[in-house]
TORTOR-462438 format. One record per residue (C-alpha): x, y, z; residue in one letter. Coordinates in steps of 0.25 Angstrom, whole numbers, plus 5000, padded with zeros to 4 digits. Layout:
R,X,Y,Z,a
...
END
This chain:
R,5000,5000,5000,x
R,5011,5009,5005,x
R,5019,5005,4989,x
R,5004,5011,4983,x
R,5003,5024,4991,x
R,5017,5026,4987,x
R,5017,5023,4973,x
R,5004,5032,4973,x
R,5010,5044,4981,x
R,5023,5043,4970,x
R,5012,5043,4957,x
R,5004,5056,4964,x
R,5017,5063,4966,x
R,5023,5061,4951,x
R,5009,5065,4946,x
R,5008,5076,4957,x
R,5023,5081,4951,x
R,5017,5079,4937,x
R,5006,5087,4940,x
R,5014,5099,4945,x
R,5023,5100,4935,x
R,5013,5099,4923,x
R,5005,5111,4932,x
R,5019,5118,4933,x
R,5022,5117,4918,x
R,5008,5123,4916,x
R,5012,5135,4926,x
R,5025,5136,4918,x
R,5016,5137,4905,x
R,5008,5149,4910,x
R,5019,5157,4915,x
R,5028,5156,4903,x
R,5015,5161,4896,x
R,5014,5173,4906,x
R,5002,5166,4911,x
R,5006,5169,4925,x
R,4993,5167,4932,x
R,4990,5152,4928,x
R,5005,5151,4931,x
R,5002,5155,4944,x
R,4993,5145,4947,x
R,4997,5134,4942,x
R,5011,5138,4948,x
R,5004,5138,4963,x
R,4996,5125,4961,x
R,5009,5117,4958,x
R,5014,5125,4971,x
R,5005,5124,4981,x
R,5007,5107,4978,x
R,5021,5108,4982,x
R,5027,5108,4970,x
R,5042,5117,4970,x
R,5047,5121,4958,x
R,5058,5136,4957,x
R,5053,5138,4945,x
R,5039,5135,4948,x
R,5041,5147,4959,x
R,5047,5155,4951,x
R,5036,5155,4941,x
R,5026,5158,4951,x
R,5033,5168,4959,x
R,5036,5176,4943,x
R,5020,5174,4940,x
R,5017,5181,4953,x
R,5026,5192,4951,x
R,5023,5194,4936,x
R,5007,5196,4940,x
R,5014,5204,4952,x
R,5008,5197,4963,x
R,5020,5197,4972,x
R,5014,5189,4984,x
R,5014,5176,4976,x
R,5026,5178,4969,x
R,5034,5182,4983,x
R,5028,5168,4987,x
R,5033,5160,4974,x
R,5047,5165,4974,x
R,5047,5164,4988,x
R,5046,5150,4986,x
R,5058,5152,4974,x
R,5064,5156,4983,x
R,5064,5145,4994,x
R,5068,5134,4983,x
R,5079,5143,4976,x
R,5085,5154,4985,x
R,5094,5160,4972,x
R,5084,5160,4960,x
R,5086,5169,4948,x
R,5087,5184,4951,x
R,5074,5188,4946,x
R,5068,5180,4956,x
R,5075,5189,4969,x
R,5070,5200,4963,x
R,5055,5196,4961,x
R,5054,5188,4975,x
R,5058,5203,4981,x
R,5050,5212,4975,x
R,5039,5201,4978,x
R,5042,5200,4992,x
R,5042,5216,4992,x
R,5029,5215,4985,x
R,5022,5207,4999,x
R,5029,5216,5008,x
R,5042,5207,5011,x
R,5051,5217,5008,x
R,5064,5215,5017,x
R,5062,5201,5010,x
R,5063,5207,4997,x
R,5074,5215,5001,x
R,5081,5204,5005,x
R,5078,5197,4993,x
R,5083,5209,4985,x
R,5097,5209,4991,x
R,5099,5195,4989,x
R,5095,5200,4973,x
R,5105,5210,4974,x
R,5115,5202,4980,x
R,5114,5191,4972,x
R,5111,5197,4958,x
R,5119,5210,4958,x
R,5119,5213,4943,x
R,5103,5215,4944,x
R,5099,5228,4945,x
R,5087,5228,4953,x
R,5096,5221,4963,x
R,5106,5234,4962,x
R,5094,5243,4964,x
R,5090,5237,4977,x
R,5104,5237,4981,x
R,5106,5252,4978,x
R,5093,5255,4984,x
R,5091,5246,4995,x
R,5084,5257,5002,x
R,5075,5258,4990,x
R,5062,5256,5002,x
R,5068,5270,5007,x
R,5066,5275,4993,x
R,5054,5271,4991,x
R,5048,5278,5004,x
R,5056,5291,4999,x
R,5049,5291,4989,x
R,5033,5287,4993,x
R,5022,5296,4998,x
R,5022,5302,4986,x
R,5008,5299,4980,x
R,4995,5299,4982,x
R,4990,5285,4975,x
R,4972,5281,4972,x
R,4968,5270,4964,x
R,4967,5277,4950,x
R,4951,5274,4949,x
R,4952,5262,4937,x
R,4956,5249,4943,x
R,4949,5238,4942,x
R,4950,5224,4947,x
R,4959,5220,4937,x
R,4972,5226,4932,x
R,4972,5242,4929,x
R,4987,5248,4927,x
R,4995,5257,4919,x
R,4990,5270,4916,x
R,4992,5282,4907,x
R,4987,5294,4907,x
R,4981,5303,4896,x
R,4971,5315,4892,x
R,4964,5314,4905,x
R,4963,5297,4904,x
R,4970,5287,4912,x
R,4972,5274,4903,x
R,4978,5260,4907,x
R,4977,5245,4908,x
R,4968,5236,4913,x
R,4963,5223,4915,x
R,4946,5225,4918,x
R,4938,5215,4910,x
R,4927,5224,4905,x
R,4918,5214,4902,x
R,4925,5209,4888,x
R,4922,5195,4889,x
R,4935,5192,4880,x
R,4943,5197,4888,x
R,4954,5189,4891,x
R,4965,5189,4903,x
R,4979,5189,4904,x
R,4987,5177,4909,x
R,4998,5182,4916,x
R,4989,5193,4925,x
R,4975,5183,4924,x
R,4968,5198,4920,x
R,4962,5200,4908,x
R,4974,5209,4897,x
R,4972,5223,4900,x
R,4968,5233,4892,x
R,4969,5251,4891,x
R,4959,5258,4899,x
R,4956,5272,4903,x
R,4950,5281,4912,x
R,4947,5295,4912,x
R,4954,5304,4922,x
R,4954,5316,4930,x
R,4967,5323,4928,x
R,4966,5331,4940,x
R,4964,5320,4950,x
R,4965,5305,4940,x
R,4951,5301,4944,x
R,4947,5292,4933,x
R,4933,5290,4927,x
R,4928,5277,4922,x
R,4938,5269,4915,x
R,4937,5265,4899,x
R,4943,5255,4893,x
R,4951,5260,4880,x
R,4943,5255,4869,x
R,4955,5257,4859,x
R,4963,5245,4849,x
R,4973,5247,4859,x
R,4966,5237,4869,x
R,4966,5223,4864,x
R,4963,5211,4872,x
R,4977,5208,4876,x
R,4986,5219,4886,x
R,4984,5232,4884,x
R,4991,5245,4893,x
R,5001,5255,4898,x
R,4997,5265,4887,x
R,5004,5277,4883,x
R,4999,5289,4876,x
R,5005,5302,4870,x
R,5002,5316,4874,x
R,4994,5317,4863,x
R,4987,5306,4864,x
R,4987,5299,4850,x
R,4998,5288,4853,x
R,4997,5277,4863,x
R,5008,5266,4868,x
R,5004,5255,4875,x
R,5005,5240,4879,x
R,5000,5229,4873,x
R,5002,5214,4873,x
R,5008,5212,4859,x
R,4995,5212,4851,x
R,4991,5220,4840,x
R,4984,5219,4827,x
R,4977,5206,4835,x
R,4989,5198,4835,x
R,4997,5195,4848,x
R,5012,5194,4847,x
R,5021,5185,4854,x
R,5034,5182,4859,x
R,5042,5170,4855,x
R,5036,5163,4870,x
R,5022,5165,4865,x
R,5020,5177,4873,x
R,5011,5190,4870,x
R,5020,5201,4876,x
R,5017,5217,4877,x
R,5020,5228,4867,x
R,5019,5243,4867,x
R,5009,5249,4857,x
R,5007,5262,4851,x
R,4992,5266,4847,x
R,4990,5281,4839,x
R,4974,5289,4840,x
R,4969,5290,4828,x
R,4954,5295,4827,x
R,4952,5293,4841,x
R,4956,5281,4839,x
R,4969,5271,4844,x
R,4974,5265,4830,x
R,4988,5262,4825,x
R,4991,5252,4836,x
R,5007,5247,4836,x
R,5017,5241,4842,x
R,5031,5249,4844,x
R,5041,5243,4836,x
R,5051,5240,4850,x
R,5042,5230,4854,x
R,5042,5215,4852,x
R,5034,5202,4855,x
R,5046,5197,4862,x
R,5047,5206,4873,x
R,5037,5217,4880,x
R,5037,5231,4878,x
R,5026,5239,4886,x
R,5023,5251,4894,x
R,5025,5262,4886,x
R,5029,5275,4891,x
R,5030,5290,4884,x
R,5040,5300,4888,x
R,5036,5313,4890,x
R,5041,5317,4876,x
R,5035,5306,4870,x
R,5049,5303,4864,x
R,5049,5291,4872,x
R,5043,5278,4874,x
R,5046,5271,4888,x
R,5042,5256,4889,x
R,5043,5243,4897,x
R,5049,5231,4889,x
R,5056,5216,4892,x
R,5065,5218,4879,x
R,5076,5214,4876,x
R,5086,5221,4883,x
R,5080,5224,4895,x
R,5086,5224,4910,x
R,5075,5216,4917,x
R,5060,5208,4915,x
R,5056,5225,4909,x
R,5062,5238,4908,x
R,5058,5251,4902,x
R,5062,5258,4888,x
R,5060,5266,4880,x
R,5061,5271,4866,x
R,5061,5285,4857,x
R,5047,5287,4849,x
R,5055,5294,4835,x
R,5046,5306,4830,x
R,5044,5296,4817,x
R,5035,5286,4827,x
R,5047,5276,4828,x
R,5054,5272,4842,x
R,5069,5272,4844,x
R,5076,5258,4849,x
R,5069,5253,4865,x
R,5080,5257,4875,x
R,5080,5252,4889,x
R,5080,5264,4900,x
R,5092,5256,4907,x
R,5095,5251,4920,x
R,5093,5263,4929,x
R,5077,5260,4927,x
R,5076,5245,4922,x
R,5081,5233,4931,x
R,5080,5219,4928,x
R,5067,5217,4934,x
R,5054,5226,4928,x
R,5052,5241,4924,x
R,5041,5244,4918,x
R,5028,5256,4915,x
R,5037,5266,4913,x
R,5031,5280,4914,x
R,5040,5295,4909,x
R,5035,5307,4915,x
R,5036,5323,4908,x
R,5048,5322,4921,x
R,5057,5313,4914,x
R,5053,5302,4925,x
R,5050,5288,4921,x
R,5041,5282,4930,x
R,5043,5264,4928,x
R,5039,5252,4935,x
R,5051,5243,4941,x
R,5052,5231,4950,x
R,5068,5231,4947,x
R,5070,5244,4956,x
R,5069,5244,4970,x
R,5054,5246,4974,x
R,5042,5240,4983,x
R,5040,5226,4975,x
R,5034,5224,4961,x
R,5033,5235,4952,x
R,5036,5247,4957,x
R,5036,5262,4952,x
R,5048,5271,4951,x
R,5053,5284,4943,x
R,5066,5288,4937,x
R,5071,5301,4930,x
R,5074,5300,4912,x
R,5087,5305,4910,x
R,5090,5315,4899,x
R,5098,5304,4894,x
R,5086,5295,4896,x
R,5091,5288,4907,x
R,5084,5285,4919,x
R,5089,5289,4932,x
R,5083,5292,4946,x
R,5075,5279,4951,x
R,5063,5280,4961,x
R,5053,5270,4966,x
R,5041,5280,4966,x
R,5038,5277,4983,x
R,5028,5268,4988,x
R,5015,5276,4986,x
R,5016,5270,4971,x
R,5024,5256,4975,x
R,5019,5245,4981,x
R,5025,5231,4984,x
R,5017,5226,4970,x
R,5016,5232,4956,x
R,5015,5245,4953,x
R,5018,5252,4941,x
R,5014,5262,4928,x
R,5015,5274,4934,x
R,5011,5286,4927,x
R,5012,5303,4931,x
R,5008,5315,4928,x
R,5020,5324,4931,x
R,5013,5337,4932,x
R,5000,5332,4941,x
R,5008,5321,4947,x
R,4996,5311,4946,x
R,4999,5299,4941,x
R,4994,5284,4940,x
R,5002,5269,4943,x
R,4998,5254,4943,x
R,5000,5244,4953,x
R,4993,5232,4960,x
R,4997,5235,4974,x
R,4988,5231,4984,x
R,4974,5239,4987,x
R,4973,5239,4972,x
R,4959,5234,4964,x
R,4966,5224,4954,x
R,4979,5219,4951,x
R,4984,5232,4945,x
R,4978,5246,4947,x
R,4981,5259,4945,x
R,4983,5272,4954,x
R,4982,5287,4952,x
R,4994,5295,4961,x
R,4996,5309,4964,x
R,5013,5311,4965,x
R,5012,5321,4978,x
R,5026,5322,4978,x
R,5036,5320,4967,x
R,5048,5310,4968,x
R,5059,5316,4969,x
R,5074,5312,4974,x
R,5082,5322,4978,x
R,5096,5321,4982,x
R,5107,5330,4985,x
R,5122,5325,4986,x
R,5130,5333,4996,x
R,5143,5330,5003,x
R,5155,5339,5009,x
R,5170,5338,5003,x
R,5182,5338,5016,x
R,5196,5333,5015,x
R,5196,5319,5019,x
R,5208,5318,5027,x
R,5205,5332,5038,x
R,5188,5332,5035,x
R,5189,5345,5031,x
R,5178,5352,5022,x
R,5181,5357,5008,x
R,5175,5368,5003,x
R,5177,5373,4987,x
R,5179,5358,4982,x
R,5173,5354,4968,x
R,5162,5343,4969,x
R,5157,5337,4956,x
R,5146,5328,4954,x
R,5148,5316,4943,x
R,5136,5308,4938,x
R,5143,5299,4929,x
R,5154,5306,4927,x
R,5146,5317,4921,x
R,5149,5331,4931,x
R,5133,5333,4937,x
R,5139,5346,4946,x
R,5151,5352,4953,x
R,5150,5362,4965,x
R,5160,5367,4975,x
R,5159,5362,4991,x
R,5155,5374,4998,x
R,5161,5379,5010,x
R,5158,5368,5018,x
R,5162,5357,5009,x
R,5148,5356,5006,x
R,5144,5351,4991,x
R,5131,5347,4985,x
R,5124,5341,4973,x
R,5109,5339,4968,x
R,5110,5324,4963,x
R,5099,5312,4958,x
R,5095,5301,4967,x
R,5101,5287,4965,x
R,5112,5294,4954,x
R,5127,5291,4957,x
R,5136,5303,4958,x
R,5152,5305,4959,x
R,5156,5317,4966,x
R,5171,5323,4965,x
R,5177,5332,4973,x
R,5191,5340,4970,x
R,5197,5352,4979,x
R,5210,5359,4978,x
R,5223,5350,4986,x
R,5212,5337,4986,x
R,5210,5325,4979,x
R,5197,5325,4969,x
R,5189,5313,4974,x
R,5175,5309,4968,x
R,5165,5299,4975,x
R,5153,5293,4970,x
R,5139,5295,4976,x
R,5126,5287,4972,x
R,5113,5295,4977,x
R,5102,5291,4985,x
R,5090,5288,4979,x
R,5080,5295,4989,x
R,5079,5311,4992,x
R,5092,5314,5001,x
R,5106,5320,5002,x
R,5117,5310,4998,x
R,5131,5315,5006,x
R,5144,5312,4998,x
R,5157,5319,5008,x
R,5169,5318,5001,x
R,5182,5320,5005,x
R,5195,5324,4998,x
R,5209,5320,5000,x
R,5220,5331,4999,x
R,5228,5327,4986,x
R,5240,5331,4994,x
R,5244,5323,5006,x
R,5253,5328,5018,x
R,5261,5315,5024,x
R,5273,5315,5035,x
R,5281,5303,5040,x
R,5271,5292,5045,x
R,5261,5295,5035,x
R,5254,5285,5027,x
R,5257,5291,5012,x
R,5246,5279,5008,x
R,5236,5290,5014,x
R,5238,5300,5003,x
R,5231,5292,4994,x
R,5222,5284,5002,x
R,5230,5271,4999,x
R,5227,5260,5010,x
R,5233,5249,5005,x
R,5241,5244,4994,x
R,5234,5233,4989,x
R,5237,5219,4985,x
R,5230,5206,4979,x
R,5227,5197,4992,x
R,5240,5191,4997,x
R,5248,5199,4986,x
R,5258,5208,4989,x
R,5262,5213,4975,x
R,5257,5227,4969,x
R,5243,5228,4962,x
R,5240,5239,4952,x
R,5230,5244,4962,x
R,5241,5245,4973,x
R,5251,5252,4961,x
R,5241,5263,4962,x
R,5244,5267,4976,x
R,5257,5266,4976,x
R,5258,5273,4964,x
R,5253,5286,4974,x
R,5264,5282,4985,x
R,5275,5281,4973,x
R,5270,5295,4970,x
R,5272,5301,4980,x
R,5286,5294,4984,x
R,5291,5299,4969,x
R,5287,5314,4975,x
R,5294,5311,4988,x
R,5307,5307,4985,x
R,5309,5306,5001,x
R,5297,5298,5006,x
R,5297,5286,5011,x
R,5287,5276,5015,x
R,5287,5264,5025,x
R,5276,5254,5016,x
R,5267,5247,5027,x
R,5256,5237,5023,x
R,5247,5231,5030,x
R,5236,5218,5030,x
R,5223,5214,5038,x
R,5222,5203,5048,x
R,5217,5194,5040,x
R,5227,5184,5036,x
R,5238,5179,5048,x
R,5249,5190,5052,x
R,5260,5182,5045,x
R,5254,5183,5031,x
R,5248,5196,5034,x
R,5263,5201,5039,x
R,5269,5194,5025,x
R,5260,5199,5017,x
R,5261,5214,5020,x
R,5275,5214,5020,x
R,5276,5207,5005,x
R,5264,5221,5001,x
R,5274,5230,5009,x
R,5286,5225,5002,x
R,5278,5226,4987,x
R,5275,5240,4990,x
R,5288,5243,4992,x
R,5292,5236,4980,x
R,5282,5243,4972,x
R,5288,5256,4976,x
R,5302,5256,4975,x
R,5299,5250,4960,x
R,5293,5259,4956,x
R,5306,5269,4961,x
R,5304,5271,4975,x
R,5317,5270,4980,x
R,5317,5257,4990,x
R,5324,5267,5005,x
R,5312,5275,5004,x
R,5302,5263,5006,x
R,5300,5254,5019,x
R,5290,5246,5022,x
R,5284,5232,5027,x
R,5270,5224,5029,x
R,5264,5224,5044,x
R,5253,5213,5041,x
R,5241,5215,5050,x
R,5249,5223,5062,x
R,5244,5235,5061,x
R,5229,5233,5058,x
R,5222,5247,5059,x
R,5209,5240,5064,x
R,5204,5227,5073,x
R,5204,5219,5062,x
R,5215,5207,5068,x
R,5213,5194,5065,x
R,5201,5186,5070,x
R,5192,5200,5069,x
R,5182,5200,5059,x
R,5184,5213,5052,x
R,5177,5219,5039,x
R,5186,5219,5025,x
R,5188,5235,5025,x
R,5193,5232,5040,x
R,5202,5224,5036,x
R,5206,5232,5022,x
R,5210,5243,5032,x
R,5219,5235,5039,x
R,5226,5230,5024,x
R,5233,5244,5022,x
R,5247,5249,5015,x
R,5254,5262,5022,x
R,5265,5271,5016,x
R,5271,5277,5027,x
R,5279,5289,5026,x
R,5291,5287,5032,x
R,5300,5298,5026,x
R,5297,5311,5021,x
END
């Protein structure tokens, strides 16, 4: 009986294993079809049988954060995460801003260190290092806004906006009553179409919202439109689908275009795609500069930093569009930027998860160059942000009204949109200020040149007032050198990276006397700030770094035909005294040799090693002691011993 119920138990278990892995192959089918809600559940059912699988996980945990449901997918790569503690990159990154999104946020900081440690050539990781205070950032930079539901949402999906004559258009997912209408896959809502609603300027109350009964809808996605001042020419993005025939790409998959429409007669007409598109990769968003010389846009091309970033192209007077070129890596990262926005301001408002914000999508602005460069990066606070997706922001520079989408919590559907009044602009304001002394006696230095470099290119230069006092006006999160030079000191330059937030960054600098007074028993190493003569570990022969120094000592022996120097070198404890004692002597000794080679008569030279007998510091052996401890302890000394 015992032999049955086992032979039994082992027939269940192959079937049950069957089973599972048909299911998973099912689940596998609809997400490599973007099809993430059947994904999801046949995922989970396979899961909550006990069936283990890293890339089942990882499959989950994507189709979660895909439909940006950040609970679920926090659950699906935690459990990544206890099978495989060092997956791919990617996955750090998402299970953070994840765990961000349900509140965990030490976790995710934590999680975003390990990210930074271990994969240091990402630049997401590099952002959160540089700004690991971003939390105090974003603070800075909240209460800025007052924020209503903008008076559209539905129940279903109601996001990104525009603006014009008096109407607020955007997407939406609201069945109204069509019964072909069909749903979307990878949401589960049905495709979206362009809406609008009639607005009050003075307030943005809306009236009754129509849908746009225009070719431009079809019955797959439709949104994110654009429109020119003048209101005859429309951008926006649509699945690729046109002329009633759907394009793919080589995986059978309908991806997005952007699409240009002209008015005609009252009516939308001459529907085309932009040539920079493809059915290979997505190209959507589309965004016009104030000018309307410029086309912004979000696209997964070729080329691109990360899972999006945002472009742009020319619009040529004859219609055309010069070549798509990326906005760099100052604004895209490896993860997503997205809806870009360009005020009258030379502001470009994005979408990112890649820079350092709350979780999922979150809002930031940054200053357009004259040389179109993007430069001066700030999350937009925390009234906007939230722990889950929010994104197309739009404003109005003068009013300083605005609109933005997200499906933070409190909201009616899975996207909605908000109206804002900016009561405060954001603005980050930073002054660089120091004082210039003599470094050897502290004091101040009054009448000294102070230039300001920003790569290499001279931004300013003042004179330090009478108090050694200098100043400059400089742009949060730049990287500035600043030189000094007065009359009788050595020119020194230091660079200064500013803080990101509204402040005073303080840069003291002090300057070495290019002449330096010495008697007997002076160390002429001190003159040019030489602490040690180096060598390769356990070498005693002279390296073209250590050439340099002594170069200076030779110098000055050359122009002091009587000097001469007692050479003195010196080790740490580490090691035992024999060798140390050995060891010093042979780098003494190669000193000495260096010199009277290169014509320094042998009588005006003495010298020897003292090993670790005359440590400046506690450091002895059995003392645990920090490696600049020990470096001061690992010194050369050119003692004057005649004049």
């Amino acid at each position: 009986m015992k032999k049955v119920i086992l032979i039994c138990t082992i027939i269940s278990v192959f079937f049950q294993g069957y089973a599972q892995e048909k299911k998973v192959a099912l689940g596998d089918k609809n997400y490599n079809s973007y099809a993430y809600i059947d994904a999801i559940k046949t995922y989970e059912r396979v899961a909550d049988k006990g069936y283990k699988s890293e890339d089942m996980f990882k499959k989950l945990g994507n189709s979660y954060y895909f439909n940006s449901n950040f609970e679920g997918a926090a659950k699906w790569y935690g459990e990544l995460f206890a099978m495989n503690p060092s997956p791919e990159a990617e996955y750090y990154y998402r299970y953070a801003q994840s765990l961000k999104s349900v509140g965990q946020i030490e976790k995710a900081n934590k999680m975003l260190a390990e990210f930074s440690a271990k994969f240091n050539n990402d630049s997401r990781g590099k952002l959160y290092k540089e700004d690991s205070n971003y939390l105090n950032q974003i603070k800075n930079n909240s209460g800025r806004y007052k924020i209503e539901d903008a008076g559209i949402n539905t129940k279903y999906s109601d996001y990104g906006s525009f603006v014009y004559n008096n109407k607020i258009y955007f997407a939406s997912a609201r069945d109204t009553g069509n019964f072909s209408q069909r749903k979307h896959q990878w949401t589960g809502e049905y495709f979206t179409n362009l809406y609008f609603a009639a607005i009050d300027p003075a307030t943005n109350a809306s009236s009754k919202v129509n849908k746009f009964k225009t070719s431009l809808n079809t019955k797959f996605h439709e949104s994110s439109p654009a429109f020119t001042k003048d209101g005859k020419t429309v951008y926006f993005t649509r699945n690729n689908f046109i002329n009633g025939k759907k394009g793919k790409d080589e995986n059978k998959i309908t991806l997005v275009k952007i699409y240009k429409a002209t008015l005609e007669n009252d009516k939308w007409t001459n529907i085309t795609e932009l040539p920079f598109n493809s059915d290979n990769y997505s190209t959507a968003h589309p965004a016009l500069s104030d000018d309307e010389k410029t086309l912004y846009f979000a696209s997964d091309r070729p080329g691109t930093l990360g899972q999006s970033d945002i472009y742009k192209v020319s619009i040529n007077p004859n219609g055309g569009y010069g070549p798509a070129e990326n906005l760099g890596n100052t604004i895209n990262t490896e993860g997503k930027e997205t809806y870009p926005y360009v005020t009258s301001e030379n502001e470009i408002y994005f979408a990112s998860d890649g820079h350092p914000g709350l979780g999922g999508l979150d809002v930031f602005v940054g200053k357009i160059e004259d040389d179109g460069s993007i430069s001066n990066i700030q999350n937009v606070g925390a009234d906007i942000n939230s722990p889950k997706d929010d994104f197309a922001y739009i404003i109005d520079p003068v009013s300083r009204r605005g609109y933005f989408s997200s499906n933070k919590d409190g909201g009616q559907g899975s996207d909605d949109i908000y109206k804002f009044l900016e009561t405060r602009k954001l603005q980050c304001i930073q002054g660089l200020e120091g004082t210039i002394t003599d470094a050897v006696t502290g004091s101040i230095l009054s009448g000294a040149k102070v230039t300001l470099y920003e790569d290499q290119i001279v931004k300013s230069t003042i004179v330090s007032d009478g108090s050694g006092n200098y100043s400059f006006p400089v742009e949060c999160g730049k990287t500035y050198n600043v030189r000094a030079e007065n009359t009788d000191y050595t020119t020194k330059e230091v660079m200064v990276t500013i803080d990101r937030v509204t402040g005073k960054t303080t840069l003291p600098i002090a300057l070495d006397k290019a002449t330096c007074k010495v008697t007997v028993g002076d160390d002429l190493g001190k003159c040019f700030d030489i602490k040690m003569i180096y060598f390769k570990l356990d070498k005693s022969d002279i390296q073209r770094e250590a050439a340099l120094d002594l170069e200076k000592i030779l110098d000055v022996l050359n122009n002091n035909p009587t000097m001469k120097l007692d050479i003195r070198s010196h080790t740490d404890s580490r090691a035992s005294n024999k060798y140390n004692q050995a060891l010093s002597n042979r780098r003494a000794e190669s000193t000495i040799k260096w010199l009277i080679k290169n014509g320094i008569n042998a009588n005006r030279l003495t010298g020897k090693g003292y090993g670790e007998t005359q440590l400046v510091n506690g450091c002895t052996d059995g003392v645990k002691c920090s490696e600049e401890q020990h470096q001061a302890n690992r010194r050369s000394e050119f003692i004057i011993s005649q004049l």
